[in-house]
C-alpha positions in Angstrom: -0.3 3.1 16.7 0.1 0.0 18.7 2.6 -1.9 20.7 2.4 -5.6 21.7 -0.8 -5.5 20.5 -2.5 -2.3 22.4 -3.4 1.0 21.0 -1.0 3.7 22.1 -2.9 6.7 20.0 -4.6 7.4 16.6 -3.2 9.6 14.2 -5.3 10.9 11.3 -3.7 10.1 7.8 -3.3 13.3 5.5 -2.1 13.5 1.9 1.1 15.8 1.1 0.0 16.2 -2.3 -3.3 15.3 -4.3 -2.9 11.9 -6.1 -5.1 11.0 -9.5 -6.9 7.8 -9.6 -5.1 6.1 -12.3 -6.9 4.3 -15.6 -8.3 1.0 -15.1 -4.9 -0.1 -17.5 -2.6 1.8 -14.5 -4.4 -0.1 -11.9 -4.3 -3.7 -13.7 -0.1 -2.3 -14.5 -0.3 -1.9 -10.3 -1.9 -5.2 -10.0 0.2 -7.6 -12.1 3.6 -5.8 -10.5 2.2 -6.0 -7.0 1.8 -10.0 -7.8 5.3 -10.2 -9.0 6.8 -8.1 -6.2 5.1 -10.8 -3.6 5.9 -13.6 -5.9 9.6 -12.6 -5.7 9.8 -11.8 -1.9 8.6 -14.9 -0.9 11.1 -16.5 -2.9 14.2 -14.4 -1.6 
């Protein structure tokens, strides 16, 4: 964690739940809506 640019403390970062690594189709899927996502927020 930071603030103005400091580090305040580290956390470590821990799963809930096991996640699959998804197909190489799922992550192109990701990809391509990822680009549209950033596409659209920069426009709005």
């Amino acid at each position: 964690m930071a603030q103005h640019g400091e580090l305040i403390s580290t956390v470590p970062l821990v799963s809930a739940t096991s996640i699959e690594e998804t197909s190489w189709f799922g992550r192109l899927w990701d990809g391509i809506v990822l680009w549209f996502h950033t596409k659209w927020s920069a426009i709005f």
